[in-house]
N, C-alpha and C positions, 0 to 999 in steps of 0.2 A: 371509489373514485368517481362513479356519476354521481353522486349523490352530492359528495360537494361541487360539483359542474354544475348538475342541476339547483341547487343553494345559491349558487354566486348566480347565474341566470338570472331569478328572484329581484336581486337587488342590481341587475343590470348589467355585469361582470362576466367578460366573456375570461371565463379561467382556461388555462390552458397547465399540462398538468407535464414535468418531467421526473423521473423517476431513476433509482441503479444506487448501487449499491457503494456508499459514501466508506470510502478508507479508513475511517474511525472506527466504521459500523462491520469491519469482514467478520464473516461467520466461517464454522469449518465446513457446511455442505451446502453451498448457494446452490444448486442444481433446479432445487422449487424454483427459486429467483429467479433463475434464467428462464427458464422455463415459461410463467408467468409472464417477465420483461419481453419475450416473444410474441404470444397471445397479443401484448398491449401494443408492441409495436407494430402487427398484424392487422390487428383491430384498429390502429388512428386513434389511437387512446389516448396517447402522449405524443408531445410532441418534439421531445430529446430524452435520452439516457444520461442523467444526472441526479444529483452531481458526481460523478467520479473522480479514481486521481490516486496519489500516493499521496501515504503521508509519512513512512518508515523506511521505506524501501524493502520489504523483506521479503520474502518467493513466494507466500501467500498472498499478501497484497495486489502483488507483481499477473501475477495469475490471473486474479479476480477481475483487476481491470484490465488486462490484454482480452479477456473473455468478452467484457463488456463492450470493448471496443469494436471486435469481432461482431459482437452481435449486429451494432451498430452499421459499422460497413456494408456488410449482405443485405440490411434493409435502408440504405440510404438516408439513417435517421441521423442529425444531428448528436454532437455530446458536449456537456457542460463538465469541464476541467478543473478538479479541486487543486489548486497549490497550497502546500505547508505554511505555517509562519514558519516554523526553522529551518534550517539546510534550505531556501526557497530554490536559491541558484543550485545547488548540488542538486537537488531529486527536480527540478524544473527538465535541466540536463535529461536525467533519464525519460521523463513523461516524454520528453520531445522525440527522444530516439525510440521508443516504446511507437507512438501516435505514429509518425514519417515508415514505421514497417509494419502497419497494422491498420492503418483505416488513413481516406481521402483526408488532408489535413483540411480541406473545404467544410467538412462536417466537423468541426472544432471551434469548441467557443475552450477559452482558459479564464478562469475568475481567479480572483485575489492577488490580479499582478501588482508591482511596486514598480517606481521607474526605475529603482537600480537593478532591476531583471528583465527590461523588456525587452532590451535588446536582443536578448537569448529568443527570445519569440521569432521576430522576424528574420533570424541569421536565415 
């Protein structure tokens, strides 16, 4: 991660880096990952845990990202919010009631919204 910091530097590019573990991407022992995403959050490495987010809904998924969100909270770090193309409004739903019992919704960015779902945002 410094390394491309220090890269973009070079050409003038102040990079700023967020990281976590994308819903497409779950593994079955993120524990390293956490682990690590601590260290970085610790460190001022990064500057959100991103992008996360459902994309199935399933109790794996579900997990990974309440964890990340967790981690998120305790250190006051921002998070960059994956939404699906499918079910967008169905699993948005959940991401919202998930986020409002697990972390400041102030540290919450959501990407990929449409306008036929924003509303769900700001209810």
């Amino acid at each position: 991660m410094n390394y491309d910091s220090q890269k973009a530097k070079e050409y003038g590019i102040d990079l700023k880096v967020a990281l976590g573990i994308h819903p497409t991407n779950i593994i079955k022992s993120p524990e390293s990952i956490y682990k690590k995403l601590y260290e970085y959050v610790e460190n001022d490495s990064m500057i959100a845990i991103g992008e996360i987010g459902l994309e199935n809904l399933n109790s794996e998924e579900k997990k990974i990202f309440k964890k990340q969100l967790e981690l998120a909270n305790e250190n006051n770090t921002p998070v960059i919010i994956h939404t699906p193309r499918k079910n967008k409004l169905y699993v948005l739903k959940e991401i919202k009631s998930i986020v409002l019992e697990t972390i400041d919704p102030k540290l919450v960015v959501i990407d990929h919204i449409k306008l036929n779902v924003i509303d769900e945002i700001f209810e």
